[in-house]
C-alpha positions in Angstrom: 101.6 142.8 99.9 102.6 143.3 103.3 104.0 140.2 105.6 101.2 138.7 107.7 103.3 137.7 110.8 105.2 141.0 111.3 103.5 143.6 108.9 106.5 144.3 107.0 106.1 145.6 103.5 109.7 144.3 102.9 108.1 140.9 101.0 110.1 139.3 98.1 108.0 137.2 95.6 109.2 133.5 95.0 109.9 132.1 91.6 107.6 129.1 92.5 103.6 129.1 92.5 101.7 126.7 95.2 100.3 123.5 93.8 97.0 125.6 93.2 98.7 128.0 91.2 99.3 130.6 93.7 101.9 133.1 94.4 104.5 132.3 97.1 106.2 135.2 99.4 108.7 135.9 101.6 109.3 138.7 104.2 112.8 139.9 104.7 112.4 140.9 108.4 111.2 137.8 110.1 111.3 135.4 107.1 108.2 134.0 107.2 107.0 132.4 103.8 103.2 132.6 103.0 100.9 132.9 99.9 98.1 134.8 98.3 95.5 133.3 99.9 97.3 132.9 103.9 95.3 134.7 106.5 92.2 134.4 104.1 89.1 132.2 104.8 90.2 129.5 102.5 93.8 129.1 103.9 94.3 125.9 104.0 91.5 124.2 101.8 93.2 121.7 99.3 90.3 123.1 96.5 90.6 126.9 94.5 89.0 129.6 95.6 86.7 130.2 92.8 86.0 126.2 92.7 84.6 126.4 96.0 83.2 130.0 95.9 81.4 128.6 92.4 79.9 125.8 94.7 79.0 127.5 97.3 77.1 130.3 95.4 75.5 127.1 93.5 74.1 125.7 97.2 72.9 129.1 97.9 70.9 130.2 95.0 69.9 127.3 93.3 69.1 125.5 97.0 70.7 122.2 95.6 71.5 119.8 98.8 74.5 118.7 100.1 75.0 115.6 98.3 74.1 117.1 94.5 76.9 119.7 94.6 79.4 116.7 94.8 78.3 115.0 92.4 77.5 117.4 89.8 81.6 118.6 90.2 82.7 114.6 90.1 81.5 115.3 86.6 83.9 118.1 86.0 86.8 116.0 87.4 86.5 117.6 91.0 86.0 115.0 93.5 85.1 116.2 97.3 82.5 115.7 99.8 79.1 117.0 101.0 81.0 117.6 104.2 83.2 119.7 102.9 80.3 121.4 101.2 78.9 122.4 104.4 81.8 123.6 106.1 82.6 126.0 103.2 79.2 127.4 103.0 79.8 127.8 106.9 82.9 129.5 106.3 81.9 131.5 103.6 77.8 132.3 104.5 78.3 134.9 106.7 81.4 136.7 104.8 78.9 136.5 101.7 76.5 138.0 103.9 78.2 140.6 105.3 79.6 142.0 102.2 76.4 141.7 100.0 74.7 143.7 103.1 77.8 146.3 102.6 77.1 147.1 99.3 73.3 147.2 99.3 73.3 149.7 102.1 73.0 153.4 100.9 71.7 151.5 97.3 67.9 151.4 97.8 64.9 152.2 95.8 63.0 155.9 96.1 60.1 153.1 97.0 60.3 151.6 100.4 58.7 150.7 103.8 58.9 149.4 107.0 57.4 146.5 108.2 56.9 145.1 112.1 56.0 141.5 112.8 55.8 139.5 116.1 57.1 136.0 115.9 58.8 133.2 118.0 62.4 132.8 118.1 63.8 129.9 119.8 60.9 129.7 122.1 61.0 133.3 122.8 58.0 136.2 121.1 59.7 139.1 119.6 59.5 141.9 117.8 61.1 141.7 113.8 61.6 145.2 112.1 62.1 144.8 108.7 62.7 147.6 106.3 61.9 146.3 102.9 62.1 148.3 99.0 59.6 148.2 96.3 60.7 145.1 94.6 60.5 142.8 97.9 64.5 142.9 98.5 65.3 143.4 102.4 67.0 146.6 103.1 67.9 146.2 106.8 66.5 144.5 110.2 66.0 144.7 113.5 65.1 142.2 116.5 63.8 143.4 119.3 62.1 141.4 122.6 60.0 144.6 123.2 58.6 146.7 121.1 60.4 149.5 120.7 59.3 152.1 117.5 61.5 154.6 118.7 64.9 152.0 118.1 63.3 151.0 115.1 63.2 154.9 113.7 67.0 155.2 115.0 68.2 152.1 113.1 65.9 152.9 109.9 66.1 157.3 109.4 64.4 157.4 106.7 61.4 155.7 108.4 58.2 157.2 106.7 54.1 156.6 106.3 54.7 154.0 109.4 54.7 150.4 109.5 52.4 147.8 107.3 51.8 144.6 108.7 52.8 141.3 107.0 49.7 140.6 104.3 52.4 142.3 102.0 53.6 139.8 99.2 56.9 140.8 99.7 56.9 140.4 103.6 55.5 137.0 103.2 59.0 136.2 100.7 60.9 137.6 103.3 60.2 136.0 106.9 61.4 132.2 106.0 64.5 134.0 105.4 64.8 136.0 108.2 63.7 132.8 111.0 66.4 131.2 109.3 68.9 133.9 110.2 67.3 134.1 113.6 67.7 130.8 114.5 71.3 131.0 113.8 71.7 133.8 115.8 72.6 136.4 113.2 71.3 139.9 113.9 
């Protein structure tokens, strides 16, 4: 593990284990002490990582609101609020996101297609690229405010049999989803 504050490798582990159960360093060059989890997302949440990863992942993909999750973990002992709910899936949403997109990319189906749709955004019409495999799962996206098949082809190569418009079933799954990400302001 390598020291966060002067990127040493020098680090000493500590006898003692955080009130969370996690593993306390030391550098030897500048003497800063830190943990497993300093410098991560969840720094300095008073919960576990896999506590709050668990609830998040719950408010994801089972849509339960903000005030259920609570609740449902007072049960188990763990007492917090929907609050703090939403600021982890905040926190963690776009991490999730970005590493789920990671490892889908490179990972689809022999089956897929593209698909171009004009919507509103914010008050704005644009132009939604969507490349989309057999089984309905998004592959990759692109906004545009013109249309622009030529971008499109750059940021989808394998681009064949041209674009279908949305009376697919799996187009229709796909565009709540997509607003949603639009309206945040997420490419």
């Amino acid at each position: 593990m390598r020291c966060l504050e002067c990127g040493s490798e020098a680090v000493t582990e500590r006898p003692e284990r955080t009130a969370q159960g996690y593993r306390r360093f030391r550098c030897r060059a500048c003497g800063k002490q830190f943990n497993e989890r300093s410098g991560t997302l969840l720094n300095r949440t008073q919960y576990p990582s896999d506590v709050i990863a668990l609830v998040v992942l719950w408010r994801l993909r089972y849509k339960l609101s903000l005030r259920d999750l609570p609740e449902m973990f007072a049960m188990r002992g763990i007492v917090f609020s929907y609050e703090a709910v939403r600021e982890w899936e905040a926190k963690l949403t776009p991490a999730l996101a970005e590493d789920l997109r990671r490892r889908r990319r490179g990972k689809v189906g022999r089956s897929w297609y593209g698909d171009e749709t004009y919507l509103k955004v914010q008050g704005r019409w644009c132009y939604l690229y969507r490349a989309i495999d057999r089984n309905g799962n998004l592959v990759d996206v692109l906004f545009s405010e013109h249309r622009d098949m030529a971008a499109a082809q750059v940021d989808f190569p394998p681009w064949s049999g041209g674009v279908r418009s949305e009376r697919h079933a799996a187009a229709r799954m796909v565009i709540p989803s997509m607003l949603a990400r639009a309206s945040a302001g997420v490419r």
